[in-house]
N, C-alpha and C positions, 0 to 999 in steps of 0.2 A: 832891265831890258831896254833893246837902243828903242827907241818910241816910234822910230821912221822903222822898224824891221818888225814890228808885233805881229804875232802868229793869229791868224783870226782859221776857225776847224770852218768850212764851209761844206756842211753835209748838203746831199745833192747837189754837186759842185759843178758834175760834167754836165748837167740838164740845159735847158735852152737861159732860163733867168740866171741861175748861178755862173754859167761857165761866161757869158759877158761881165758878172760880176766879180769874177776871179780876174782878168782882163784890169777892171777900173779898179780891183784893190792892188795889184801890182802899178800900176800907174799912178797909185795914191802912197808908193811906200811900203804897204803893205804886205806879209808872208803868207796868202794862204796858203791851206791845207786842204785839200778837198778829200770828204769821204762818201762814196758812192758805189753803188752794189750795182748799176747799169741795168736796173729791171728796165729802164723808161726812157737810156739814152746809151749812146754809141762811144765804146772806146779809141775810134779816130778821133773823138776833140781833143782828146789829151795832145795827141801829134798838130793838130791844128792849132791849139794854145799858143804851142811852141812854135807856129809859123808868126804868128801873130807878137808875141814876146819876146823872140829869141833867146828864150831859155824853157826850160824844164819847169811844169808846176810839179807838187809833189803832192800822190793821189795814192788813197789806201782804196780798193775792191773788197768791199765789207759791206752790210746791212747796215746801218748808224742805231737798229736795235740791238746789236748784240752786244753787250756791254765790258764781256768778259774781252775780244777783241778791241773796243773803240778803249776799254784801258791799260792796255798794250798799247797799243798806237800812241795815248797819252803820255803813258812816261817815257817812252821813246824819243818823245818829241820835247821836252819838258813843258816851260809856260806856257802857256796860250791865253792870249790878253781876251779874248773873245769867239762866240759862235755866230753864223751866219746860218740860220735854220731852214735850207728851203724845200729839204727832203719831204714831199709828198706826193698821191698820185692827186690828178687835178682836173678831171674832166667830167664837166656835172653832169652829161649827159652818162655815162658811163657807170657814175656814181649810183644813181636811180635804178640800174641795172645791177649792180653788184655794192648796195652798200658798206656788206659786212666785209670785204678787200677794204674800202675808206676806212673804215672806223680802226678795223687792227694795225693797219699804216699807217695812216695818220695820226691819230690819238696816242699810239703805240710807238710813235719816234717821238713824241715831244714829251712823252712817263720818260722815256731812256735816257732823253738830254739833259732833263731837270737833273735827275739822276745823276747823269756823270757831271754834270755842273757841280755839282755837290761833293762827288767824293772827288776831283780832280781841282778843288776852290776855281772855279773859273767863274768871273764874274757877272759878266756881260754877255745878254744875246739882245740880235736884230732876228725877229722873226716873221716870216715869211707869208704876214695872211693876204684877206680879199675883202673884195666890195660887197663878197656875198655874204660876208656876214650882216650885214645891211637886210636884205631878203628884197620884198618889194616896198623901194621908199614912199615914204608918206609925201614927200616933195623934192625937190630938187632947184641946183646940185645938193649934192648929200654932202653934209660937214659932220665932224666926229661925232658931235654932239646926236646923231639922230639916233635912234632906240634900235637896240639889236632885236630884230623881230624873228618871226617863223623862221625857220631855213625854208626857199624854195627846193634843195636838193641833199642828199645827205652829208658830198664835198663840204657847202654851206654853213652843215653841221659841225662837220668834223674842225674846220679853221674858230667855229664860235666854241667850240669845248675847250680846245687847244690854247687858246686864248682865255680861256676860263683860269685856264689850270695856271697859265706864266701868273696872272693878274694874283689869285692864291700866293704865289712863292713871292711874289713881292709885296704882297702885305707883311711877309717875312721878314722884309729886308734883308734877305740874302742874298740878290743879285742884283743888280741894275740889267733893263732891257727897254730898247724901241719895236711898238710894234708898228711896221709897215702894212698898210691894207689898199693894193694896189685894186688898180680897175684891170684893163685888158691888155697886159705886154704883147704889142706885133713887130717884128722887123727884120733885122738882123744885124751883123757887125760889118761895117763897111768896106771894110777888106775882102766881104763874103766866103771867108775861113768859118764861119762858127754861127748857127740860126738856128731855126726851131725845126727839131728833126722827128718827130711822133714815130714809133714802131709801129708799124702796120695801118690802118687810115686815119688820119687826123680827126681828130676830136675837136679842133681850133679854127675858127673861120680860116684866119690867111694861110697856113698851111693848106688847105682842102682848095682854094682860092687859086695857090699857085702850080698845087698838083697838077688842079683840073689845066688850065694852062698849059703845063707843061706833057699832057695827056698820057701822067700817069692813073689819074683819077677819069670816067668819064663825064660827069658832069656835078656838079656843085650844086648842092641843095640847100636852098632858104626856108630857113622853119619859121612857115605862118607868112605873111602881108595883108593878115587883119587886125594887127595891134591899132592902138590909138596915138599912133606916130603924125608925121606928114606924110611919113611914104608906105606904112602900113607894116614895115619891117621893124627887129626889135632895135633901141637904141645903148650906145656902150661907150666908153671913154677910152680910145685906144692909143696904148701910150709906147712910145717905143723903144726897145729894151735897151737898148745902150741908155738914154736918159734914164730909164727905173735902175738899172745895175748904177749908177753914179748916185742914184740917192741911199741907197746901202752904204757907200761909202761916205755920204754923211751923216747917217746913224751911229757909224764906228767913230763919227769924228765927234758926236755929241757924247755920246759914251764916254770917249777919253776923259770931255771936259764933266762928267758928271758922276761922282766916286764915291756917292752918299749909303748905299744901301737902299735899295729900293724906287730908286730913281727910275721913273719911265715916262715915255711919251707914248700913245696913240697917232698916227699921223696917215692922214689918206695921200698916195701918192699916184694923183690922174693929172692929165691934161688941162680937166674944168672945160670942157667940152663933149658932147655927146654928137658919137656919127652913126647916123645906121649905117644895117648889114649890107642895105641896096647901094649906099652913097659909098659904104669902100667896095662893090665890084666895081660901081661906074667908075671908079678913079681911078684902079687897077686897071681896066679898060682903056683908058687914057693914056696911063702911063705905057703902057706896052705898046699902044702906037696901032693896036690890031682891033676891030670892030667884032669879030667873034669868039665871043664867048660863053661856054655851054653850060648854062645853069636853067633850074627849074623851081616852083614854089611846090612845098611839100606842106604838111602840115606842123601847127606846133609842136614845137618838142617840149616831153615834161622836162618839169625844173630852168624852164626859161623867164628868167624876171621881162618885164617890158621893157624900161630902161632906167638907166643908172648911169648917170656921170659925179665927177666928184665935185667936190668945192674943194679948192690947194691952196688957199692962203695959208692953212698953219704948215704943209713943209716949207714954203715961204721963210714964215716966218720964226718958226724954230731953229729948221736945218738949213739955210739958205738955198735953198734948193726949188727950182723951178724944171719944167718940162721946156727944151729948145727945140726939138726935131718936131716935125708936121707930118701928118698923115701919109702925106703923099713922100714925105724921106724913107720913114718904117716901109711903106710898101714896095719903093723901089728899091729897098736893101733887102726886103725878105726877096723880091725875085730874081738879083742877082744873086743872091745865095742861091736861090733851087738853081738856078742855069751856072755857077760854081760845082753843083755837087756832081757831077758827070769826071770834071776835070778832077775832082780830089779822092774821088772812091777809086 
């Protein structure tokens, strides 16, 4: 296989993390493949890809659980050097509400992939967890090494089982995998083709952020301003998705170079800074240039950590890879994206 054209399956591909990621694996050389059933996301990105690319990605409308379809898709397609895992739902507030949706989704695409890892020899995955498997840190920033504790949420759970399981199959040594355990992706693609699009009301600060703005949402609500902050809101590492889709692409690139059987990293991939919820509306606020905007403090929400930022010296120094874009970049690219999507729908 020519090594600049390798097939990487990118389940949940169209989603807000994945479809920037398809973006910087074709920019990287790379052939994805995305496969996606659109419970969580919209089949205009496909069309938008290709505003962005000028060409076609190539996208199967499938569950990435049904097995008897994703190995049809497989031999169709022959090799595939590797998976990009990011297929899951992901909203911890949502999750506490309905954990048993988490657990059969989530837990139940990473049984399917090991799975077809297996019967299709594919050997390599980058998979797709979070900070929350951390729960609430003992200190900070949080480096690999800190102890996977409580879940605050069942999502939580569902990323620390998940990672149970890969961590199992490579005591095997049958696959090689990096796992990724990002803090908070906000922003969008600079072209404002392709950003974080939630069915129905956002579950994610800066979507709800830029709704309220854009007065499709009425007003934005802040859970709690009695944490043990500075500013009494909770603290987070908000990192902006075109930098996290580029560190995916150098997990595929450690991969390449590491062909042992069992080969894996752990690697947190944040900024190494924590912003509160209040400090991204003020700057939002800033950035749009407009003194009103309509938000309220509500009460804490369950399954909210206080806060969490990372320590990033090992993507540093594993995968060369560092965080470029600033606060204020992600947020003026998530609001050109909302004030884009009038023009593209």
């Amino acid at each position: 296989m020519n090594a600049s054209r390798k097939k990487i399956l990118v389940t949940g591909g169209a989603g807000f993390i994945g479809s920037h990621t398809v973006v910087e694996l074709i920019h990287a050389g790379y052939e994805p493949v995305i496969i996606d059933n659109f419970s969580n996301s919209d089949e205009k990105v496909l069309k938008r890809l290709e505003m962005i690319l000028n060409r076609r990605v190539k996208c199967y409308r499938i569950d990435c659980r049904d097995l008897a379809l994703l190995k049809g898709i497989l031999e169709k397609e022959g090799e595939v050097f590797g998976i990009i895992h990011f297929a899951a739902f992901k909203a911890v507030g949502e999750s506490v509400q309905f954990p048993e949706k988490y657990y059969e989704n989530n837990v139940g695409s990473m049984e399917a992939m090991l799975e077809i890892m297996e019967a299709a020899n594919i050997s390599n995955m980058v998979f797709s967890s979070s900070c929350t498997v951390y729960g609430e840190p003992d200190s900070l920033p949080v480096t690999e090494e800190a102890p996977i504790k409580e879940p605050t949420s069942p999502y939580g759970h569902t990323k620390q089982l998940c990672e149970e399981m890969l961590l199992k199959e490579l005591e095997a040594k049958k696959i090689n995998a990096v796992i990724l355990r990002y803090f908070n992706p906000i922003g969008a693609h600079p072209t404002g083709y392709i950003g974080e699009l939630p069915l129905g009301p956002p579950n994610n600060l800066v979507p709800y952020v830029t709704q309220t703005a854009a007065r499709i949402r009425e007003q934005l609500t802040i859970f709690g301003d009695d944490y043990n902050t500075p500013d009494g809101t909770c603290i987070r590492d908000f990192i902006h998705v075109v930098d996290l889709a580029k560190a995916h692409v150098r997990a595929i690139n450690w991969l390449e170079n590491h062909q042992t059987g069992g080969a894996h990293e752990i690697i947190n991939i944040g900024t190494g800074k924590g912003v509160s919820v209040m400090e991204i509306v003020k700057t939002f606020i800033k950035i749009r240039k407009k003194k009103r905007f309509n938000y309220t403090i509500g009460p804490r929400r369950e399954g909210d950590v206080e806060q969490i930022y990372a320590n990033a010296d090992k993507a540093k120094q594993v995968l060369d890879w560092e965080a470029k874009l600033t606060t204020e970049d992600a947020l003026r690219d998530a609001w050109n994206w909302q004030k884009m999507l009038k023009k593209l729908s």
